[in-house]
C-alpha positions as CSV (number, residue, x, y, z in Angstrom):
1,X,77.1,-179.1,-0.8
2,X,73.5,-178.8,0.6
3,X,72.9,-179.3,4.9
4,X,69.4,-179.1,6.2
5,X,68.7,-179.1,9.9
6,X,65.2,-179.4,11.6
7,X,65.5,-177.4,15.1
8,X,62.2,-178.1,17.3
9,X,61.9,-174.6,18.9
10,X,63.7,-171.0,19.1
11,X,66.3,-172.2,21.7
12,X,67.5,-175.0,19.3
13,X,67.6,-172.2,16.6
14,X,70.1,-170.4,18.6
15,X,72.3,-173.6,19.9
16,X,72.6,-174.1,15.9
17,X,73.3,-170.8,14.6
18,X,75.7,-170.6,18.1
19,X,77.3,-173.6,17.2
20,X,78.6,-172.2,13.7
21,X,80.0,-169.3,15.3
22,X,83.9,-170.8,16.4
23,X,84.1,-171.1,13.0
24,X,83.6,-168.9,11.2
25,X,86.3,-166.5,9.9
26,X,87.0,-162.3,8.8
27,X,85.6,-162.4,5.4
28,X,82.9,-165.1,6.3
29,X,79.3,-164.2,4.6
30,X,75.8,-165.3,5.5
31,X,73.2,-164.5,3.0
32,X,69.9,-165.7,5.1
33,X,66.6,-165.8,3.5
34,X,63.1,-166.8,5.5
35,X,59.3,-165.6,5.3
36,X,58.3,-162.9,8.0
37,X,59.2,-164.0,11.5
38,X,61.2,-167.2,10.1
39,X,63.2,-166.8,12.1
40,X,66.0,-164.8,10.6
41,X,67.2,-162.7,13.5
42,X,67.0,-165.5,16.0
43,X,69.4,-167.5,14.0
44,X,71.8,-164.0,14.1
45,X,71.4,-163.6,17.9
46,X,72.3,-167.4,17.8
47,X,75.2,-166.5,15.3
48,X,76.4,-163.3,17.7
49,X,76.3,-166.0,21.0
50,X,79.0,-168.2,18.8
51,X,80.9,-165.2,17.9
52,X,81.3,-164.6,21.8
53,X,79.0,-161.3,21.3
54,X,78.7,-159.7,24.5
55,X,75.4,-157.1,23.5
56,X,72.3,-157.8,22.8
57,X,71.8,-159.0,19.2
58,X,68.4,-157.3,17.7
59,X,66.8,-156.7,14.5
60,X,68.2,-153.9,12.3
61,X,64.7,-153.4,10.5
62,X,65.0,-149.6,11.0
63,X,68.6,-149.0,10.8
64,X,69.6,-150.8,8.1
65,X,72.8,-152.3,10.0
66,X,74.1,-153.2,13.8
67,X,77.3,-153.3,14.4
68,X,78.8,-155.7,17.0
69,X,82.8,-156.4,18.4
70,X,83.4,-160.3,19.8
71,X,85.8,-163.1,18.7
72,X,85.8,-160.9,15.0
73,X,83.4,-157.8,13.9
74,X,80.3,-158.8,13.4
75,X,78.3,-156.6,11.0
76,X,74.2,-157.6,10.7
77,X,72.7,-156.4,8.0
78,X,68.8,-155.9,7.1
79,X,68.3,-155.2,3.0
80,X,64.4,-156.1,3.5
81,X,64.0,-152.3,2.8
82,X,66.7,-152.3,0.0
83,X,65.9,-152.4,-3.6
84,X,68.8,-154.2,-5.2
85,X,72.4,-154.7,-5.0
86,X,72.5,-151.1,-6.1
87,X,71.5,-149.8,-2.8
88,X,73.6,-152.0,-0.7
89,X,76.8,-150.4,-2.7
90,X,75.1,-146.7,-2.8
91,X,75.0,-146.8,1.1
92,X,78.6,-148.5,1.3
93,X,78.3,-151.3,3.0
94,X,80.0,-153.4,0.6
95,X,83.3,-151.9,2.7
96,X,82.0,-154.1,6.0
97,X,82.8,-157.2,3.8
98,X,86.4,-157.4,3.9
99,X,87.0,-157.2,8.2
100,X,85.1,-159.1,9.9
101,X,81.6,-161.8,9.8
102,X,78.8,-160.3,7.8
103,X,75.2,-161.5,8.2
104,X,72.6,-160.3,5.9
105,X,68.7,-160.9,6.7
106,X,66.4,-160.7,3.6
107,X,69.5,-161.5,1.6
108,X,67.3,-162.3,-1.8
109,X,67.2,-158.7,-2.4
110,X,70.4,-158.3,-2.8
111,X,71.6,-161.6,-3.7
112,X,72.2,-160.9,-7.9
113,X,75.3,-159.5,-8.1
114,X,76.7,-160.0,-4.6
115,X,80.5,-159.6,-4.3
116,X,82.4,-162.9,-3.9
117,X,81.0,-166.0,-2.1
118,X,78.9,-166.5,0.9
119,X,77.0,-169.4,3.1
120,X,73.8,-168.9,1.9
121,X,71.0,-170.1,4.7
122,X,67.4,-170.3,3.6
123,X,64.6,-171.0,7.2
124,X,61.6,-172.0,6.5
125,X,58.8,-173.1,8.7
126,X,57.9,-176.2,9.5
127,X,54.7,-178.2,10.7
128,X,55.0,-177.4,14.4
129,X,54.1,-173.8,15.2
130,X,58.8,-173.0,16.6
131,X,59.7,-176.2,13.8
132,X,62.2,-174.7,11.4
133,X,63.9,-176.6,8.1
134,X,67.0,-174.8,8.3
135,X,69.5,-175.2,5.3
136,X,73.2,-174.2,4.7
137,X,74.9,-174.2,1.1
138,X,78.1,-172.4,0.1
139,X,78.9,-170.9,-3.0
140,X,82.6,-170.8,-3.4
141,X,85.7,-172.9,-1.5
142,X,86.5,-170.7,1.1
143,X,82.7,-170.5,2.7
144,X,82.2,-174.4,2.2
145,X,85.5,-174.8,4.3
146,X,83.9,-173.3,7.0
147,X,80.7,-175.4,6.3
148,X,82.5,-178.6,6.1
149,X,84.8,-177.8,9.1
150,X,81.6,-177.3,11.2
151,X,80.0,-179.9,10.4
152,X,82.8,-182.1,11.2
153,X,83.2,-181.1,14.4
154,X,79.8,-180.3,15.7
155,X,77.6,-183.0,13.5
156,X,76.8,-185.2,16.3
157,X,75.7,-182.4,18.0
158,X,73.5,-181.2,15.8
């Protein structure tokens, strides 16, 4: 199961990402992958507005991972200055996996060998300077559930 979206500008961005949000569930993973200044972390703020996040959502470039309390945890991760998989288990974050929404920016460095499923969500950038091509897939049951619930409900407003 493959879903691209074209979103026009930045705020369209965020009424996507926002509009995933209600459904996701503890346990949910978003691998996102994007070129430098995709997008990436305006989809997460997006992602934190569903998730009824009351702080600002921003970047973790520098500290690796922000923590955030709303409808569920919501743990946003940056592994653009990870090596591998390896790091991501050295510094423990696999633990954040099991309670709450994860959301991992620069997921492809840490994609091989990630535990269990996830809703991988490549942006790339389209013809018009804010144009993104925004596509969802999921790799196991659970995270295409939520994929398929979403899109059933919010499809004619996307």
């Amino acid at each position: 199961m493959k879903n691209t979206y074209i979103t026009k500008n930045h705020g369209e961005t965020l009424r996507l990402a926002k509009s995933l949000g209600p459904y996701l569930k503890i346990g949910a993973n978003l691998l996102v992958d994007g070129a430098l200044a995709a997008g990436k972390t305006v989809f997460a703020k997006g992602l934190g507005e569903g998730l009824k996040i009351k702080a600002t959502v921003k970047s973790p470039s520098y500290t690796l991972l922000c923590i955030y309390e709303g409808r569920l945890p919501f743990y946003h991760f940056d592994a653009y200055h990870l090596n591998n998989i390896n790091d991501f288990y050295e510094l423990g974050f696999d633990e954040y996996l099991k309670d709450g929404v994860v959301l991992i920016e620069w997921a492809s460095v840490i994609s091989d060998g990630f535990p269990g499923g996830y809703i991988h969500v490549e942006i790339e950038k389209g013809e018009a300077e804010d144009e993104r091509e925004i596509t969802f897939s999921a790799t196991d049951d659970f995270h295409r559930d939520i994929l398929e619930e979403w899109q059933r409900h919010e499809d004619s407003c996307l």
